[in-house]
C-alpha positions as CSV (number, residue, x, y, z in Angstrom):
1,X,-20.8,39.7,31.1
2,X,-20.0,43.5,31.1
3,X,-19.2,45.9,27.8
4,X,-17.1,48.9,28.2
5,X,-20.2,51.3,28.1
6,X,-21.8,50.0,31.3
7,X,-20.5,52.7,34.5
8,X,-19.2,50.4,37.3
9,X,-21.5,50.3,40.5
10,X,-20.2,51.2,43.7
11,X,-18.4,48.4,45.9
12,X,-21.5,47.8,48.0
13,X,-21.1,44.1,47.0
14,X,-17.5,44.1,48.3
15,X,-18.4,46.1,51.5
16,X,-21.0,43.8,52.3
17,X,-18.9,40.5,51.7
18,X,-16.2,42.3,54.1
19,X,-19.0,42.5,57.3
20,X,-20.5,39.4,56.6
21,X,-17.0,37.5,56.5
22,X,-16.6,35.2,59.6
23,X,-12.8,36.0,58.7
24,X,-12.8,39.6,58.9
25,X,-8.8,40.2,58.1
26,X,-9.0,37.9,55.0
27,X,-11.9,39.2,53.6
28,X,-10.7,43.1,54.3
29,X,-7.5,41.8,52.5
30,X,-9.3,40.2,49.7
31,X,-11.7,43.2,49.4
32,X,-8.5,45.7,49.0
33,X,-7.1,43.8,46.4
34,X,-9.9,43.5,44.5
35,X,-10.8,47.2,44.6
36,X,-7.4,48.3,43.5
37,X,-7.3,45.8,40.9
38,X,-10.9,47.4,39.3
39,X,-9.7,51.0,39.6
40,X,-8.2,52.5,36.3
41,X,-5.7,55.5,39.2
42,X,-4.5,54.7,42.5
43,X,-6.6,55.1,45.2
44,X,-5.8,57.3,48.6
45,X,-6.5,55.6,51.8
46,X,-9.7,57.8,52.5
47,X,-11.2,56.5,49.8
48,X,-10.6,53.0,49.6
49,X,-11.4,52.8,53.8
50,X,-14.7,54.8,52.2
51,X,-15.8,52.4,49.4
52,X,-15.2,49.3,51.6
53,X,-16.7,50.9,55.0
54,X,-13.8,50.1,56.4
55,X,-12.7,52.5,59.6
56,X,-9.5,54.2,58.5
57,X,-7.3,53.2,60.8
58,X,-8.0,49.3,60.1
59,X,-7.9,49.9,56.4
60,X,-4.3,51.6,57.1
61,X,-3.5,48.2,58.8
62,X,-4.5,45.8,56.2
63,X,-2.7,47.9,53.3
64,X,0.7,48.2,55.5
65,X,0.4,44.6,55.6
66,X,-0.3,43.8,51.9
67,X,2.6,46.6,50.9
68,X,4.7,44.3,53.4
69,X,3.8,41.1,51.0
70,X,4.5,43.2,48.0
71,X,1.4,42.7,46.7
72,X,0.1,46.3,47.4
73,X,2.7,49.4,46.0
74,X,2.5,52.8,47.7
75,X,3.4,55.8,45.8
76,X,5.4,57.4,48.6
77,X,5.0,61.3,47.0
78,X,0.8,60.9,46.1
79,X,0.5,58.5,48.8
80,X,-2.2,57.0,47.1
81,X,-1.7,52.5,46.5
82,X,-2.3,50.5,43.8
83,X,-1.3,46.6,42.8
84,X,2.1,45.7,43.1
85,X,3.7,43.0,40.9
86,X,3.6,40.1,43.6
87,X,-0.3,39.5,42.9
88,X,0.9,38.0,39.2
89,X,3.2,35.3,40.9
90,X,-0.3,34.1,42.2
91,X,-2.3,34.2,39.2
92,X,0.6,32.8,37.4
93,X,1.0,29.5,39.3
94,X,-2.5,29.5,39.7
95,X,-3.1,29.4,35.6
96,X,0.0,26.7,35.1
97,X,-2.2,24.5,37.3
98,X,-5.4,24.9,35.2
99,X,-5.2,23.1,32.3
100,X,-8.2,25.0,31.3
101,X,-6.6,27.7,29.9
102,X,-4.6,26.1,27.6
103,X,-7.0,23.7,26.3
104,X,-9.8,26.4,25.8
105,X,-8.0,29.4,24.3
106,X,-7.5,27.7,20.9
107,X,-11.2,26.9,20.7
108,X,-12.6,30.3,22.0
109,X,-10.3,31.9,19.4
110,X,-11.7,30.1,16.5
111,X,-15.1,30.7,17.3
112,X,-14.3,34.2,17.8
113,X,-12.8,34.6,14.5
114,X,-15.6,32.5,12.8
115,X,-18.2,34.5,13.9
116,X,-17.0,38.2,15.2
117,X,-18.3,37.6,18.8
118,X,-16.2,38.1,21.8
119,X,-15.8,34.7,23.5
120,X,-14.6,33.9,27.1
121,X,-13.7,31.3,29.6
122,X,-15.0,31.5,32.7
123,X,-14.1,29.9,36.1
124,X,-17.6,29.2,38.3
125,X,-17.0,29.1,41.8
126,X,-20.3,27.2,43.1
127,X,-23.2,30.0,43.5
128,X,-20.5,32.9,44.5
129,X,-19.5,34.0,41.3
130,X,-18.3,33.8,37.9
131,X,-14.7,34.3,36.9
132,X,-12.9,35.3,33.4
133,X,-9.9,33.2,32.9
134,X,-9.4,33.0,29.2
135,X,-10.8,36.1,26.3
136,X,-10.8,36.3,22.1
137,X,-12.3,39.5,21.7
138,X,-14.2,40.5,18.7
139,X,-12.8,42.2,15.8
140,X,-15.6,44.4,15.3
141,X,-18.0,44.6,18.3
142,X,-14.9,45.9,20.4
143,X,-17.4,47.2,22.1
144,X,-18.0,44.5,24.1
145,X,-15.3,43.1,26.5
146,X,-14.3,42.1,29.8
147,X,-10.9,41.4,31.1
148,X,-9.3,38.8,32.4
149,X,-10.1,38.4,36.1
150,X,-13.3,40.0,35.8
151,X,-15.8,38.8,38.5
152,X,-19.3,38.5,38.2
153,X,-22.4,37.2,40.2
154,X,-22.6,33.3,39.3
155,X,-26.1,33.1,38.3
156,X,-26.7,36.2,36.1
157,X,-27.2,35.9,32.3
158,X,-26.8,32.5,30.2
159,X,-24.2,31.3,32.3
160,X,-26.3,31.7,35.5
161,X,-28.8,29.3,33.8
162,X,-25.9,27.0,32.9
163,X,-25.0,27.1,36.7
164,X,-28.8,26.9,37.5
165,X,-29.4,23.6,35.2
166,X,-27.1,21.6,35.8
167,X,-25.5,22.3,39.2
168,X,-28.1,20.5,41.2
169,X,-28.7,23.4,43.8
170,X,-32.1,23.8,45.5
171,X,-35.5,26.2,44.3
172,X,-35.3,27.9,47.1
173,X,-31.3,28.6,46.9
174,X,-31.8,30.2,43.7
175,X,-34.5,32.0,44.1
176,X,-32.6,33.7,47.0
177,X,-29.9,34.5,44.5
178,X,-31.5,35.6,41.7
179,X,-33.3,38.7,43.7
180,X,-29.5,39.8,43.8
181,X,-28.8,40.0,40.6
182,X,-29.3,43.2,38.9
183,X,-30.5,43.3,34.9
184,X,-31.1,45.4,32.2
185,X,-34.3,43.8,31.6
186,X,-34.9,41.5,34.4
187,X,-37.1,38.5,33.5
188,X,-39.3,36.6,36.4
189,X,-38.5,34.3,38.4
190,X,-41.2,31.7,36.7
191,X,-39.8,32.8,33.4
192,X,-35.7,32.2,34.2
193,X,-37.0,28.9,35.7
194,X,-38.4,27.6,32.4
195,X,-35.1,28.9,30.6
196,X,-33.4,27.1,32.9
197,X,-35.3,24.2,32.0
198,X,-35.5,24.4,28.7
199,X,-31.3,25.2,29.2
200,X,-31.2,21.8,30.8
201,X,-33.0,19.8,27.6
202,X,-30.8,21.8,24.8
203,X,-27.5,21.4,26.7
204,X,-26.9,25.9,26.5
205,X,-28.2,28.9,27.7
206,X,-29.4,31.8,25.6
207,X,-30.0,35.3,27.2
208,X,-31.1,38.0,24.8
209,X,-31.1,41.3,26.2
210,X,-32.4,40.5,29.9
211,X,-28.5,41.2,31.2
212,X,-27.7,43.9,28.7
213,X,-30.0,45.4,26.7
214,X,-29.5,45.0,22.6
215,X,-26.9,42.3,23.9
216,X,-27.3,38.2,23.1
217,X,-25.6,36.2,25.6
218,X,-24.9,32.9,25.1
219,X,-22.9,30.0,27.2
220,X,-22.3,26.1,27.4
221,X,-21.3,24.3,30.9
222,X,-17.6,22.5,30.5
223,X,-17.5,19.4,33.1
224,X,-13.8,19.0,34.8
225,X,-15.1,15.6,36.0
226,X,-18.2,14.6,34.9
227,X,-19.8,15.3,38.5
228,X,-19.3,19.0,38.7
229,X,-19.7,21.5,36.3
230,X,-16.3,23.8,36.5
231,X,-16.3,26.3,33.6
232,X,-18.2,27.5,30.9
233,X,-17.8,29.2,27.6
234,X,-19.7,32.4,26.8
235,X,-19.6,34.4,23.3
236,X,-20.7,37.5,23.5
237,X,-22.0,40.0,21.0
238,X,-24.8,42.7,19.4
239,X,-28.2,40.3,19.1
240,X,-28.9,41.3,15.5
241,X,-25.2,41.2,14.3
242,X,-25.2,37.6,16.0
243,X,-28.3,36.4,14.2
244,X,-27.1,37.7,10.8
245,X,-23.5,35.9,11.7
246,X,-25.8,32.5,12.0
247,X,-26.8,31.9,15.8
248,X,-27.8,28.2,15.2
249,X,-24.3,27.8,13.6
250,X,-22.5,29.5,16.4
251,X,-24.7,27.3,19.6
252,X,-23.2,24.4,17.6
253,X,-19.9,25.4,17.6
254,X,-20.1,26.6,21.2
255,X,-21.7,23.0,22.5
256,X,-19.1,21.1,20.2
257,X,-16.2,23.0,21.6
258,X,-17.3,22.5,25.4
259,X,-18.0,18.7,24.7
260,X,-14.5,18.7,23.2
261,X,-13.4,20.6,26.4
262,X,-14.9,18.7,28.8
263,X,-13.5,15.1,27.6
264,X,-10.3,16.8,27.6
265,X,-10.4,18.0,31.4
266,X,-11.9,14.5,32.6
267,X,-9.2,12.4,30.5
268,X,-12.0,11.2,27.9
269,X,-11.3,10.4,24.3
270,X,-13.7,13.2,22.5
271,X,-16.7,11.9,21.0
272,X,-17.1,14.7,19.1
């Protein structure tokens, strides 16, 4: 997870998903939308064709077609673009499918409240990514956010290990990932392995300071059938203000709540 403090990276990741697409006009789309939807101004053509290493001309294409859908707006005096109101007709019928949402924001706000930790939902698409579809932020440690819609890289911090235990993917799959990913205080490769493990046998995934430093992560996995790990639920907050709030009190609460979650999604009564 991210926290307000930390300066946001170029789009290299973005640039290089657009030239490695085998669907080049999808993926320049996609890549558009997601730049204007991280930028806090509009952005002029020249510079979004310049963070996406997109040739000008092209990038005029794809945003004419987006403004066209209504999902782009153009400000015809700066001539600069930014989201237009038609992306939230997506996201909306998107979250009315997932009964995720629903389900998990009355749980995530209780543990938020119980211990003064930001808490979040998150989406995992396979070994891509990460995404944040439900928030309680902390009252205190406001410090430490992330948005709705916020992407990140599927294995990094506890809920890469969560991904990594119990989503059954090959060594040498991971291991490919994980010299991707990009920490404060990276571990090794032998070390994440054996939290990974020892994530598998305890049922959650701690990170303390490897992602960000100062910064305890921790998530549980939340099954949507009991084949294939879908979500997770991540609390979030300063490492020695979580270990004075009680960390053994708040993994139980996290593991309870995605147990509770999980026999929800898959149509189980709860066992508790």
């Amino acid at each position: 997870m991210a926290t307000s403090k930390r300066v946001a990276r170029p789009d290299r990741d973005l640039a290089s998903a657009v030239e490695a697409s085998k669907a080049p006009a999808i993926s320049r789309a996609a890549a558009v939308l997601r730049l204007l939807g991280k930028s806090d101004t509009p952005l002029g053509l020249q510079a979004i064709a310049r963070e996406l290493g997109l040739v000008p001309s092209t990038c005029l294409y794809v945003l004419r077609a987006l403004v066209a859908e209504e999902f782009v707006a153009l400000d015809a005096d700066t001539k600069r673009y930014s989201l237009e109101a038609g992306v939230l007709t997506l996201a909306r019928d998107w979250l009315r499918r997932d009964r995720f949402n629903d389900l998990a924001q009355p749980a995530i706000d209780r543990i938020s409240r119980a211990f003064d930790v930001t808490v979040l939902g998150v989406h995992i698409v396979g070994l891509d990514h990460i995404v944040v579809v439900a928030a309680s932020q902390a009252s205190h440690n406001l410090q430490l956010s992330a948005q709705i819609g916020s992407r990140f890289p599927a294995l990094i911090s506890a809920t890469g290990r969560c991904i990594a235990a119990f989503g059954e993917h090959s060594e040498a799959e991971l291991e490919s990932r994980f010299k991707t990913l990009r920490w404060d205080e990276p571990p090794s490769f032998d070390k994440w392995k054996a939290q990974v493990a020892q994530t598998r046998t305890q049922g959650f995934a701690i990170d303390q300071g490897n992602y960000i430093a100062g910064v305890t992560v921790l998530a549980a996995p939340v099954w949507k059938t009991r084949a294939k790990l879908s979500h997770a639920l991540v609390a979030i907050g300063i490492g020695s203000a979580m270990k004075r709030a009680g960390l053994p009190a708040l993994q139980a609460a996290l593991v309870s709540a995605t147990r509770e979650l999980s026999n929800q999604l898959s149509g189980l009564t709860s066992q508790g």
